[in-house]
C-alpha positions in Angstrom: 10.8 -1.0 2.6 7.1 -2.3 1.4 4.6 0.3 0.7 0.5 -0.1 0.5 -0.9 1.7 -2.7 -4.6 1.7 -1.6 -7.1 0.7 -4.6 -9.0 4.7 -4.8 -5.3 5.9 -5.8 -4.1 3.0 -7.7 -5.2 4.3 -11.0 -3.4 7.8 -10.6 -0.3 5.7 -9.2 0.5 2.7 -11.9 -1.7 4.0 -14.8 -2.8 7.5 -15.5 0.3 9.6 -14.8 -0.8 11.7 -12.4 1.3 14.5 -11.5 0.8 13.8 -7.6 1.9 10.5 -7.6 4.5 10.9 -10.8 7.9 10.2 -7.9 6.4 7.3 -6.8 5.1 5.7 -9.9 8.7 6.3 -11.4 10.4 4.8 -8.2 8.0 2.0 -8.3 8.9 1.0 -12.2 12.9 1.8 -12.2 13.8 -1.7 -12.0 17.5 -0.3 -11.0 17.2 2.2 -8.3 15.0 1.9 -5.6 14.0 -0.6 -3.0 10.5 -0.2 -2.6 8.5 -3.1 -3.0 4.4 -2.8 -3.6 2.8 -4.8 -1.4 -0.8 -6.4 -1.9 -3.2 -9.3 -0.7 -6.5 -10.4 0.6 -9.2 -7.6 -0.1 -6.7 -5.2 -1.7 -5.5 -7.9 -4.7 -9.2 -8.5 -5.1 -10.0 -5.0 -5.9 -7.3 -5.1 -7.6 -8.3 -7.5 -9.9 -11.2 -5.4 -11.0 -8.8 -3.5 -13.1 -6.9 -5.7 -15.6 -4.5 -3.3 -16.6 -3.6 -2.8 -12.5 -3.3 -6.2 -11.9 -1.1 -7.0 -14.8 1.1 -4.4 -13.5 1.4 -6.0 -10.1 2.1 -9.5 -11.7 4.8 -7.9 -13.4 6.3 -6.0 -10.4 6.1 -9.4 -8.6 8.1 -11.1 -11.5 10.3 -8.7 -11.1 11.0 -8.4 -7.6 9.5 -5.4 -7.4 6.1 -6.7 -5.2 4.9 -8.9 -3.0 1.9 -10.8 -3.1 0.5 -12.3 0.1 -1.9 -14.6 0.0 -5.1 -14.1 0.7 -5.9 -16.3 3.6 -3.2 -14.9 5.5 -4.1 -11.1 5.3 -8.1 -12.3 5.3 -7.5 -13.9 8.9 -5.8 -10.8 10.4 -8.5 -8.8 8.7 -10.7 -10.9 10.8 -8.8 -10.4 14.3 -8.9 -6.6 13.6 -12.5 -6.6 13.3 -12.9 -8.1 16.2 -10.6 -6.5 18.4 -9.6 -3.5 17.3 -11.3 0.0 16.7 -10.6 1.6 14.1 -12.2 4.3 12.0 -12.3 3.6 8.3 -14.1 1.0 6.5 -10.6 -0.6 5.2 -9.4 -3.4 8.2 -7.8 -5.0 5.0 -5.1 -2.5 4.5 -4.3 -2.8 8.4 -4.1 -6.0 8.3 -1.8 -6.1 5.4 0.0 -3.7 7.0 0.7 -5.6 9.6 1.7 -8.9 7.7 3.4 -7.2 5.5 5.3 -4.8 8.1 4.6 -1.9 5.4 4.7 1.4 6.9 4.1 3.8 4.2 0.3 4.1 2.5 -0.6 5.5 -0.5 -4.1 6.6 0.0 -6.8 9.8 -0.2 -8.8 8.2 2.1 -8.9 10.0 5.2 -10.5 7.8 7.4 -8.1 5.5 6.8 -5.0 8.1 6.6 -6.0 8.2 10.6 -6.5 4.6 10.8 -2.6 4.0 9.3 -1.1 6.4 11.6 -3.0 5.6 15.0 -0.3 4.3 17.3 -2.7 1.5 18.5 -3.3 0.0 15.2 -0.1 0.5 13.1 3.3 0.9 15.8 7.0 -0.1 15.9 7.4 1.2 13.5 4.4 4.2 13.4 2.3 4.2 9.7 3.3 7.6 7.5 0.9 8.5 4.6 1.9 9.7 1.1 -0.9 11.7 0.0 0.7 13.5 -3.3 3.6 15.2 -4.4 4.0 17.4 -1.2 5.4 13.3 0.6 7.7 12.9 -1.7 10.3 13.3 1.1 9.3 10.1 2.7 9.5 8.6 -0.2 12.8 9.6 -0.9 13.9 8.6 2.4 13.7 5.3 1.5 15.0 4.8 -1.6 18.8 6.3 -1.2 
């Protein structure tokens, strides 16, 4: 299962520690027990790239199998068909669209707009988007990993 850490969280997620995302970060980085892969691309790897420290993280996830990059042109040109046909709410098309390439159905994100966005059943469906906000999601994270 691929899951979207969206860039206002990704500090608290790979670098800081942050109680509220502590289960995932851990799941994330034990190379052994889950199967969770970080998925990025297009917009997202770019902001991305305006923190070294996250980026080298994802490059090392990715060596070891524990992300997946898409490239850029890929997730750019859905970004681009869900700006012009779709409505959505938040001011992140980027994360839908990788979403959608990517078939990831869990977000990590504090963003509210886009928290509605991820789980509207017109934009992210079959199947539905689930949001991991903090600590209190753990259980869908946990789902996934047994």
């Amino acid at each position: 299962m691929c899951i979207i850490i969206d860039n206002n969280v990704a500090h608290s997620v790979f670098i800081s520690g942050n109680k509220q995302y502590r289960n995932i970060h851990n799941n994330i980085f034990d190379l052994k027990k889950t199967k969770i892969k970080v998925v990025c691309g297009g917009k997202l790897r770019r902001e991305y790239e305006t923190n070294r420290k996250i980026l080298r993280m994802i490059l090392q996830l990715d060596k070891a199998g524990k992300a997946k990059i898409y490239k850029d042109s890929l997730i750019d040109g859905i970004e681009l068909q869900i700006i012009n046909n779709e409505k959505y709410i938040s001011n992140d098309p980027h994360i839908l669209a990788l979403a959608k390439a990517s078939n990831a159905r869990i977000l990590c994100t504090s963003d509210v707009d886009l928290q509605s966005d991820f789980t509207n059943k017109y934009l992210i469906d079959k199947p539905r988007g689930k949001v991991y906000k903090n600590k209190s999601h753990d259980h869908l994270f946990t789902k996934l990993c047994r």
